[in-house]
Every structure is written in C-alpha cells, then in structure tokens.
N, C-alpha and C positions, 0 to 999 in steps of 0.2 A: 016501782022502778028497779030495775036489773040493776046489779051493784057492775061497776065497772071491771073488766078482765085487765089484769095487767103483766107485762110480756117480761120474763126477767132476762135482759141482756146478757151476752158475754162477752167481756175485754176480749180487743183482738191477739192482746198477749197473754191471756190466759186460752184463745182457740189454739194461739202456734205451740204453746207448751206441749197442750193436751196431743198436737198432730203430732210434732216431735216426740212425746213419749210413747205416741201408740207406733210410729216406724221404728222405734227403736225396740221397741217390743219384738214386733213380728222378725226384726232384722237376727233376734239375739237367737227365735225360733227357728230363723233358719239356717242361723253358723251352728248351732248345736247339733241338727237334722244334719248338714253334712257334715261335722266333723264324724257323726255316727256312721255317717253312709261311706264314710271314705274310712272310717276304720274298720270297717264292717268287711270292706272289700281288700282291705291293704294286708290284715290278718293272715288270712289263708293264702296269701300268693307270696308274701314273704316268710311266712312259716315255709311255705313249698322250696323257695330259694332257701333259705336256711339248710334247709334238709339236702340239697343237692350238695352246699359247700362243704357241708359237715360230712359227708359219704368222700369228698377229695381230700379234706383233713384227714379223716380218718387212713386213707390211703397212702397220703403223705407219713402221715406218725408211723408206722408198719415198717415204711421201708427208710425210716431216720437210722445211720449210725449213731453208734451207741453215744460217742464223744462230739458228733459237728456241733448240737445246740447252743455247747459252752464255747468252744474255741472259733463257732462263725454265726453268732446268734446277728451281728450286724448286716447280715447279709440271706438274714430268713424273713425281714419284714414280709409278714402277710401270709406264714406259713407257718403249717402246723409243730407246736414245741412242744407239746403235753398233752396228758389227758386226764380231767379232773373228773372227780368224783363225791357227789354231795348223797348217802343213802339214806339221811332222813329224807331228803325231799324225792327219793328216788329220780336222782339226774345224772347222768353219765353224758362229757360233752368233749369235744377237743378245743386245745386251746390254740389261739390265733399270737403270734409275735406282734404288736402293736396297736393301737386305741384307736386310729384314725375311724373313720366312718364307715368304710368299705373293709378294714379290718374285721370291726365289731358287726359288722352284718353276716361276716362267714360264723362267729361265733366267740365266747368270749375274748377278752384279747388282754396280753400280757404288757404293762405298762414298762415301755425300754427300757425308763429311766429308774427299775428297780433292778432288787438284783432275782436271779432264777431262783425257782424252787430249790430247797437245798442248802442253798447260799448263803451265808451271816446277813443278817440286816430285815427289811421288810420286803418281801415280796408284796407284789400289788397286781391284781387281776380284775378287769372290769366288765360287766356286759348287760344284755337289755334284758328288762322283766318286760318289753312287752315287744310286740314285732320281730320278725327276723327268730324264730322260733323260743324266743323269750326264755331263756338257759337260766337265767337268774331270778323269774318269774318269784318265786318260793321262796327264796333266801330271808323274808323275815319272820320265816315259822323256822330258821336253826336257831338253836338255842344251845345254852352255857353247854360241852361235852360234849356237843354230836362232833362228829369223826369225818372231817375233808381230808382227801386223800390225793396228791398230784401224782400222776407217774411219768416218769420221764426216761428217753431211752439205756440212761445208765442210771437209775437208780427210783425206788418209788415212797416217795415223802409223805407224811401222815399229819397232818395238824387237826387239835383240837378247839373250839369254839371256845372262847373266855367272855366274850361281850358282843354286843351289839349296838351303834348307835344312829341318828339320825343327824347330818350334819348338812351345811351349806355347800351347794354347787361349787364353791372356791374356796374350799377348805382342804387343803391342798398337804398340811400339817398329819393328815391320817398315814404317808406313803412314810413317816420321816422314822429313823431307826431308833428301836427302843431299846431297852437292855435287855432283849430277848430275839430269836429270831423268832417272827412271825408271818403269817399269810394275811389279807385283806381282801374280803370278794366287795368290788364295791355296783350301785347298779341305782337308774333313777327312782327317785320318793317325791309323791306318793306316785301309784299305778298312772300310767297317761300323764305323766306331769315332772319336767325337769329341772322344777326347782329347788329339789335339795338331792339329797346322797342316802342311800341307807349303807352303812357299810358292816360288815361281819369281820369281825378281830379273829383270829385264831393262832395260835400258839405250837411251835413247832416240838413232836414228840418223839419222832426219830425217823429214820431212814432204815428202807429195806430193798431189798433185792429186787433188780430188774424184773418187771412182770412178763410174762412169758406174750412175745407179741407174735400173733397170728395171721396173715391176710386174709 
C-alpha cells in the first residue's frame, strides 16, 4: 500500500506577509533604479547649468568695484563677491552672496549672516559636493595646512586648514565666533545624502594685495 502524500498548507497570513514582502522588495528595486536613472541624467544638465552661472559670476567679479561688496553686500544677494580657491583639490570657483537654493545652484554661496572674508569673526561659505557642478565635491581630502585662499576685489585673504569635522544638519554652533578669525567651507555628508555636514575649519593667515583681475 502507497503511504499517504500529505499537502503542507499555508496560513493565509503567512501568504500576505510573504506578498507584502516580495512588493516591497521589487518596490525598493525600483526607487533605487530611478533615483540612479534621475541621477544619472540630472548630473550632466546641472553641471552644464552650473558652468553657465559660473562664466556670469565670473563676469560679474571682473567688473566689481573694489569697495561696493563691503559698503552694499545687502543688495548683491545672488551675485558674485569673491573667488575662492582650494589648490590641493585643484578648485578655482566664484562665490555667490547667499545660501538660498537658487543661490547655491549658481555656485558656492556666502552665508549673509557671517561676516566677509577679511572681517573679525567667522566667515562661513557653503555648497554642493554633488550636482550643479559639485564645487565642494573634494573638501574631505583637505587636510590640517593646505592653503584656501579668497580673493576679493579690495583685498586677497589666505587661510590655512586646522581641522575637519563631521557634524549634524542643525548644528548651527559651527558659524559662531571663536577667538580667532576663521573661514568654514561647509557642504552635504555623506556623497547623495543631507543628513549631516562635513565642514572644514580654517584659520585666518594674512591679507594680500588685490589680485590683478582681467576680463
């Protein structure tokens, strides 16, 4: 006699787990696939914008007098007040007067509420390591020494790297004055991701003469 086949059931709430976790499966392959596909494409068309604003920056810084930045910086939101210069990373960028979104997409951008390159207290400068030609891309390969350098049209500012750290989106405590003047490049951590800050401390070394600007 044939031994008996016996059929082994499955709870109907162990089928809906298993459905629920196989859509959520496929669902998670396919927001990953587009965030790839739309990052893949958003790259090269906001690098290309980038690259335009930064050729009007650049145009704008050229023909700044030497004194409007300090005496009408109120009245430059969104236009070009400097131009920095990081040569470990090999980055030469112009800098934007304010943080808003459409600031920071022309290029880095100069937080209002500090004071200018130059000026007693903390300077604070921020911008993207990724999209919109990602100017800050690199900032956590400077290290303790390397030599940022702001120039502005009356004067060209030198600060040296002292530290580096990793800090939270609302840690806001980085812009605040220390007993030294210093610069702050700050910009999102980790790569593709706005949940914390990497920011670069640097230490102010001296002030030199207007750099010879050219059109």
């Amino acid at each position: 006699m044939a031994p008996a086949v016996t059929t082994k059931r499955t709870s109907p709430i162990r089928a809906v787990l298993r459905f629920v976790a196989s859509v959520m499966m496929v669902s998670g392959v396919l927001l990953i696939g587009d965030a790839g596909l739309t990052l893949a494409w958003q790259e090269p068309i906001s690098a290309y914008l980038a690259a335009q604003d930064q050729t009007a920056l650049k145009h704008e810084y050229l023909k700044l007098p030497a004194r409007k930045v300090r005496r009408h910086r109120d009245q430059l939101k969104g236009d070009a007040i400097a131009k920095i210069e990081l040569p470990k990373i090999h980055e030469t960028t112009y800098v934007v007067e304010g943080t808003d979104t459409g600031d920071l997409r022309k290029g880095p951008g100069h937080y209002p509420d500090t004071p200018l390159p130059g000026e007693h207290g903390t300077v604070a400068i921020a911008g993207h390591r990724t999209t919109y030609g990602a100017p800050f891309r690199h900032i956590d390969s400077l290290s303790n020494g390397d030599r940022i350098t702001v120039a502005m049209p009356d004067g060209t500012f030198v600060y040296r790297v002292y530290k580096t750290k990793i800090v939270d989106a609302s840690a806001l405590w980085v812009k605040r004055r220390v007993g030294f003047d210093q610069l702050i490049l700050s910009a999102c951590h980790p790569l593709h991701s706005a949940a914390q800050r990497i920011v670069v401390f640097a230490r102010f070394l001296r002030r030199d003469k207007p750099e010879v600007r050219r059109s």
